[in-house]
C-alpha positions in Angstrom: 58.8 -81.7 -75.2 57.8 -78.4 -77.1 55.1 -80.1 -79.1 54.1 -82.5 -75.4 53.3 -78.9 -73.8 51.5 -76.9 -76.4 48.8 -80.7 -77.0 48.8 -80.5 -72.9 47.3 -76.2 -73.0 45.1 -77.3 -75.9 43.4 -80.7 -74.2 43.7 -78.3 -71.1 41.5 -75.6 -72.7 39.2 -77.9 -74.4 38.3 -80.0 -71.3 37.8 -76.2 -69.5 35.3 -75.3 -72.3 33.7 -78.6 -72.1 33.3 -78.0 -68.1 32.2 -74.7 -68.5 29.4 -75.7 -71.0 28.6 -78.9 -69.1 27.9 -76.7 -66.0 25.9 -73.8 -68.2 23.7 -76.9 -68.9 23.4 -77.9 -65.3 22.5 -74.3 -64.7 20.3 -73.8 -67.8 18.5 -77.5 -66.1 18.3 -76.2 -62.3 16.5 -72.7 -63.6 14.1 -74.1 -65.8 12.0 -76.3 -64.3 9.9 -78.3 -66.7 7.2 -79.3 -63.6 6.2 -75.6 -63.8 2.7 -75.7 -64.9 1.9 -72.3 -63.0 -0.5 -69.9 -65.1 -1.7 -66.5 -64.7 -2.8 -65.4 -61.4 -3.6 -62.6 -59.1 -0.4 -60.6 -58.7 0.7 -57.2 -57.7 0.0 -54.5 -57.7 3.2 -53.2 -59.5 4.4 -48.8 -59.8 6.0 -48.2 -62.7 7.4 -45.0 -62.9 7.1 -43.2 -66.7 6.3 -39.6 -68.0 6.0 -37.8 -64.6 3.5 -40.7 -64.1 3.1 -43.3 -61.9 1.5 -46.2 -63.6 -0.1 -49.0 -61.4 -0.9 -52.2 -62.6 -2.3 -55.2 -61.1 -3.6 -58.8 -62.0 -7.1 -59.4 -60.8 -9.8 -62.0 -61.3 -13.8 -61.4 -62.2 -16.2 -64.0 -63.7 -14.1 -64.0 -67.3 -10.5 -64.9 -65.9 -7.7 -63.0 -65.2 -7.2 -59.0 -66.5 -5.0 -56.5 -65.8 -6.1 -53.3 -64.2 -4.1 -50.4 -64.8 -4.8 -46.7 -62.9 -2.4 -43.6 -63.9 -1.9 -41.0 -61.6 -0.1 -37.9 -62.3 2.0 -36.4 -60.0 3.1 -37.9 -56.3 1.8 -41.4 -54.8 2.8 -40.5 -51.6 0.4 -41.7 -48.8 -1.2 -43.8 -51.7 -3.4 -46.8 -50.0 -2.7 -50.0 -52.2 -3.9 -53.8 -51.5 -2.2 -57.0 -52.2 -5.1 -59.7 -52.3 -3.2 -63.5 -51.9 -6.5 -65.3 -52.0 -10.3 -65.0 -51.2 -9.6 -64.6 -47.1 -6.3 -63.2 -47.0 -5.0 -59.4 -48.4 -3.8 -56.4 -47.1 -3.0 -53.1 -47.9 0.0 -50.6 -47.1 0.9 -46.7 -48.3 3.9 -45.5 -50.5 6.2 -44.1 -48.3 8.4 -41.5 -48.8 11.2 -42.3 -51.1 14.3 -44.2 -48.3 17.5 -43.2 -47.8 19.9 -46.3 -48.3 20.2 -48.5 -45.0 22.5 -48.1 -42.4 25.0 -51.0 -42.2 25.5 -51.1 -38.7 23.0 -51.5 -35.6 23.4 -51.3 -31.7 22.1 -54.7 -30.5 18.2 -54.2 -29.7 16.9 -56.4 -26.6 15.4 -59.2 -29.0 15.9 -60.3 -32.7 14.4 -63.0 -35.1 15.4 -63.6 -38.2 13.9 -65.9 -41.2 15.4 -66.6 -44.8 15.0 -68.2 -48.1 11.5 -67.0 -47.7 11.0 -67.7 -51.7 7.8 -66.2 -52.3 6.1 -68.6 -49.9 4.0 -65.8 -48.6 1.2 -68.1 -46.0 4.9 -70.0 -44.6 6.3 -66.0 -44.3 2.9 -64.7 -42.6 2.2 -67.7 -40.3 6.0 -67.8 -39.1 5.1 -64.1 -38.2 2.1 -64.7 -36.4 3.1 -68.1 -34.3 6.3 -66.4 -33.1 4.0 -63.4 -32.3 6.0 -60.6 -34.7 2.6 -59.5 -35.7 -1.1 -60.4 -35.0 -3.8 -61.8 -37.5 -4.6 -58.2 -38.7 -1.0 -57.4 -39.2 -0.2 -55.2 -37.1 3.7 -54.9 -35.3 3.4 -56.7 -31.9 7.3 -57.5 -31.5 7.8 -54.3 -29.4 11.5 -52.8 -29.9 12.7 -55.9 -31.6 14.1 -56.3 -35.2 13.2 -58.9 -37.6 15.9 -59.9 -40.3 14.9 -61.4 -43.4 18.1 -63.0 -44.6 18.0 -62.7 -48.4 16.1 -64.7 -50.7 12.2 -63.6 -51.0 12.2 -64.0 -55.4 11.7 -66.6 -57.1 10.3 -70.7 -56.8 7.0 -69.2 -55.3 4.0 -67.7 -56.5 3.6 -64.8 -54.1 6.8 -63.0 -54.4 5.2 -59.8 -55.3 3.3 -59.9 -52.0 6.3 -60.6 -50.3 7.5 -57.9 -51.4 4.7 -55.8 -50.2 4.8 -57.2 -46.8 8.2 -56.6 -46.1 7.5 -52.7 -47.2 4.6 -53.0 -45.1 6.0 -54.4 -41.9 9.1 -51.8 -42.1 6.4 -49.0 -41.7 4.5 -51.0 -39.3 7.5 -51.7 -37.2 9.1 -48.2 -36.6 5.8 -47.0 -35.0 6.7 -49.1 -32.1 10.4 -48.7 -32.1 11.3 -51.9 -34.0 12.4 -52.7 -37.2 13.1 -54.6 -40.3 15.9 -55.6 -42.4 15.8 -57.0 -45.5 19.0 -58.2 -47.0 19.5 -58.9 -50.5 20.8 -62.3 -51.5 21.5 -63.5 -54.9 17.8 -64.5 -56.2 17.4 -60.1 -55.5 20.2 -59.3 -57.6 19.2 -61.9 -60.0 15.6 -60.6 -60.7 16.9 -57.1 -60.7 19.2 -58.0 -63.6 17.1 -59.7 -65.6 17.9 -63.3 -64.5 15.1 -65.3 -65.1 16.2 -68.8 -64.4 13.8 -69.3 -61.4 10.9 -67.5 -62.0 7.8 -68.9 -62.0 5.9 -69.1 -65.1 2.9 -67.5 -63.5 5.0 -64.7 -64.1 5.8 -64.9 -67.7 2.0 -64.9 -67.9 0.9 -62.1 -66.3 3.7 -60.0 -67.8 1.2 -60.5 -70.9 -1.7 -59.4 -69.3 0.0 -56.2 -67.4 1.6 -55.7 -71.5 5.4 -55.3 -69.4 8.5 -56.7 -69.9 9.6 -58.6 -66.5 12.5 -56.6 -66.0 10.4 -53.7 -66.5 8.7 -54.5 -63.2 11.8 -54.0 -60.9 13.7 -51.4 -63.0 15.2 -48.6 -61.0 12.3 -46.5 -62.5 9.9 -48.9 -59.5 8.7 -48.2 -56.3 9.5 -52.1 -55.8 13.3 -51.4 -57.6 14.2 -48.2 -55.7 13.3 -49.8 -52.6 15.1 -53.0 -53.0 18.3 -50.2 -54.2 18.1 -48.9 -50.3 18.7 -52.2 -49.0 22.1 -53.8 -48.2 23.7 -57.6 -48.7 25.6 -57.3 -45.3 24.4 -55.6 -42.1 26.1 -55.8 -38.5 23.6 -55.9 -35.5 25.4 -56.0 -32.2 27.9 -59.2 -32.3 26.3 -60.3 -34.7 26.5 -60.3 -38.7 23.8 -61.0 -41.1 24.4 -61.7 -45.2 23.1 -64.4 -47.4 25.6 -66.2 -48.3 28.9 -65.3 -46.6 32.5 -63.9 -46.5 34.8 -65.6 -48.3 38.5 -65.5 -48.1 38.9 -63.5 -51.3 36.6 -60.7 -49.7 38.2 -61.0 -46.3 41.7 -59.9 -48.4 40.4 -56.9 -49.6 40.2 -54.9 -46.6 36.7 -53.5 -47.1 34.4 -52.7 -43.7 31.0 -53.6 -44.2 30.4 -49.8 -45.2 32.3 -50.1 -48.1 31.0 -53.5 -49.4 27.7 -52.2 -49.4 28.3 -48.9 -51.0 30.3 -51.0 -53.7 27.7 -53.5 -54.0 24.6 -50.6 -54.3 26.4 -49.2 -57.1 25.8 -51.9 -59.4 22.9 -53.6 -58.5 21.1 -53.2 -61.4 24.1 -54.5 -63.9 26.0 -57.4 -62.3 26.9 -58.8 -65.1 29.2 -56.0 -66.0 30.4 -56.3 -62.8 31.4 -59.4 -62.4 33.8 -58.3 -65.2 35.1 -55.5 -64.2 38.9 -54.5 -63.6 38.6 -53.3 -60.3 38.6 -56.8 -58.3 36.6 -55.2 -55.2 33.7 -54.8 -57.8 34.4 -58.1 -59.7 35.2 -60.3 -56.5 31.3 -59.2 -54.8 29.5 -60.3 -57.5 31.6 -63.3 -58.7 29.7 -66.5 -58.1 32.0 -68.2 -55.6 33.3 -65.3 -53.7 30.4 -63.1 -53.5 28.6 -62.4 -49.9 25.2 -63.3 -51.6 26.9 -66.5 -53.4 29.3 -68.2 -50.9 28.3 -71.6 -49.4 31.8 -72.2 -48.2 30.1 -72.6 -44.2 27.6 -75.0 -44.8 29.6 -76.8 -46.9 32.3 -77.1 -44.8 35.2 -75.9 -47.2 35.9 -72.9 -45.3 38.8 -73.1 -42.5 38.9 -72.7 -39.1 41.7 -69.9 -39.2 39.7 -68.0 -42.1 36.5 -67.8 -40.3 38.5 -66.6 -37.5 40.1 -64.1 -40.0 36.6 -63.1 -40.9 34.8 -62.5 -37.3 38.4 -60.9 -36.6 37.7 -58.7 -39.4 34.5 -57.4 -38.5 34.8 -57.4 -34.9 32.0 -60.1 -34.7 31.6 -63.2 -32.6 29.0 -65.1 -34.6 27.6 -64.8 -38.5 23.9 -65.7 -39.5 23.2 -67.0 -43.2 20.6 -68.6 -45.4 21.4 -70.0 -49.3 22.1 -73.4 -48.3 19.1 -75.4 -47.2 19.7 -77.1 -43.5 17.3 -79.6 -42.5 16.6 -77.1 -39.0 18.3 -73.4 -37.8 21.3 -75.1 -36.6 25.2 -74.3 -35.7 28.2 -75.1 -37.5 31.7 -74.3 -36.7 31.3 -74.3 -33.0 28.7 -71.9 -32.8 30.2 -69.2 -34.4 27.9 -69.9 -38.0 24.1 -70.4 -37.5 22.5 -71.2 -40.9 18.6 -70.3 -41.3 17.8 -71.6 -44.5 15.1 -74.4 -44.5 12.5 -75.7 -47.1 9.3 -73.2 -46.5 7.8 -74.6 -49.6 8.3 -78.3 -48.0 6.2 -77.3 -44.6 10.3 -77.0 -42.8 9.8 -73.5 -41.7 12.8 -72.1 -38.9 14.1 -69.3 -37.8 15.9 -68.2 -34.9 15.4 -65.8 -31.8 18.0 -64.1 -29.8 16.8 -62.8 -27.1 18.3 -61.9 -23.3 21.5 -63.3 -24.4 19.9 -66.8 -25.4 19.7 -68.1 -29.2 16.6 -70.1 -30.1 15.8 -72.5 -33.1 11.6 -71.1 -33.5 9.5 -72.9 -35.7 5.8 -71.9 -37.8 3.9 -73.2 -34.7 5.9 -70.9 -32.6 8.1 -73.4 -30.4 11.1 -72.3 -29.3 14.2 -75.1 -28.4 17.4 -73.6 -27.2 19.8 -74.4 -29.4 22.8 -76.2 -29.1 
């Protein structure tokens, strides 16, 4: 029986190793897709941050083809004007803001809010969702009044305007707060991915420019960035009213460790910028957040249906919420699960399926990139 147990932990650990490689591959297969036959295109402009310098750099065209040009400016780019051009009839520009404080995690209810996710560097999908649902007009401008727009995680990756994304976002924030309204962008896992040096989804566009701007890719959203040190500010879980946003969701593992949504985020923001350590580290409030399965930005247990009805409960118990807003997982439209108490906002921007929903006067709407709005139910 002594011999029977020891073969039984060996083929045990070999078939574990063979899963664990299997699934690599399946990973190594889903990031690397071999259909990418994107090449250098107009991109940025990206603020590095080196030698009491700042050191912009941007892909643009002329009659010879793509170049980088790169401007050095010594001393503070405070108040600097900067454009983002996404094609001959579309750009816009924005100013470097003063360096943010981190975000708060928790919001009094404002009288409307609409929130998108999954964005994917779809920038036209991002921008005409905006306009039809009438966030902002066609110059730009903040015409959603005291409203707050949430951007549920997910604007790397798969497209080939993330950068301008990017922009946009940092844009709308200033554009927003001049009216009273605001914008929160929450980090899901492609953010933490890109800011660790995960490359499995990017677009090879990006690979390509990289050589043109002469950078590394994770030199352009190190913490020495305007783009990195904004993305640090932001959260992966904010409260608004009853209501709480993340990416991917609580699961049962984080619901046992007791943390408010304070402390998650403060945890979280502390290693950002090196997830891989901390998905191994001792302290299993740092390991469980960034663990695949278990972490806010990873979790798929709602759309997926494995989570229970009596840890859901657990987790709007928990956080003194009634209903929790996702993205990660595409849905086919903004829809409910679990008796109302999930609504999942990820749809296929890329595919033309772009969704959202409202909440406005007590009401929760599915909206769609011609600006409809269907009660939902």
């Amino acid at each position: 029986m002594k011999y029977i147990s020891i073969l039984t932990v060996i083929l045990l650990f070999i078939n574990t190793v063979v899963h664990s490689n299997q699934l690599n591959m399946q990973m190594e297969a889903e990031g690397n897709d071999s259909t990418d036959l994107s090449s250098a295109g107009i991109d940025g402009p990206y603020i590095i941050y080196r030698n009491d310098a700042a050191i912009l750099k941007q892909v643009l065209q002329n009659e010879n083809g793509f170049y980088c040009k790169s401007d050095s400016v010594t001393g503070s780019v405070i108040g600097t004007q900067i454009t983002c051009i996404i094609n001959d009839s579309i750009s816009f520009n924005t100013i470097i803001k003063d360096p943010s404080s981190n975000e708060s995690s928790v919001y009094e209810m404002p009288d409307k809010i609409i929130v998108f996710s999954d964005i994917e560097g779809n920038f036209i999908p991002l921008r005409d969702l905006l306009i039809s649902n009438k966030v902002i007009n066609n110059s730009n401008e903040w015409i959603f009044g005291t409203g707050h727009l949430v951007l549920n995680g997910d604007m790397f990756d798969r497209g080939l305007h993330v950068t301008e994304c990017l922009w946009f976002i940092y844009h709308l924030e200033q554009e927003a707060v001049k009216h009273g309204g605001y914008v929160h962008f929450i980090l899901g896992n492609h953010e933490i991915m890109n800011m660790n040096d995960d490359l499995r989804y990017v677009r090879n566009k990006y690979f390509e420019n990289c050589k043109l701007l002469n950078e590394e890719y994770k030199a352009l959203y190190s913490p020495n960035t305007e783009l990195g040190r904004w993305l640090a500010t932001k959260n992966i879980i904010e409260k608004i009213g009853p209501y709480l946003f993340l990416h991917g969701g609580i699961s049962p593992v984080i619901d046992s460790l007791n943390l408010t949504i304070e402390e998650i985020n403060s945890i979280a923001r502390e290693h950002y910028f090196n997830s891989r350590e901390a998905r191994k580290n001792t302290d299993p409030r740092i390991s469980t957040i960034f663990a695949g399965k278990t972490s806010p930005f990873w979790y798929r247990g709602y759309v997926d249906g494995t989570t229970t009805d009596d840890e859901l409960n657990t987790t709007l118990i928990n956080f003194n919420v009634s209903k929790i807003i996702v993205g990660h997982t595409i849905v086919d439209f903004a829809r409910y699960f679990y008796n109302e108490r999930i609504i999942a906002v990820d749809t296929d921007h890329a595919e033309g399926i772009s969704e959202g929903m409202l909440i406005e006067s007590g009401l929760e709407y599915r909206v769609d990139k011609n600006g409809n709005r269907h009660l939902m139910k």
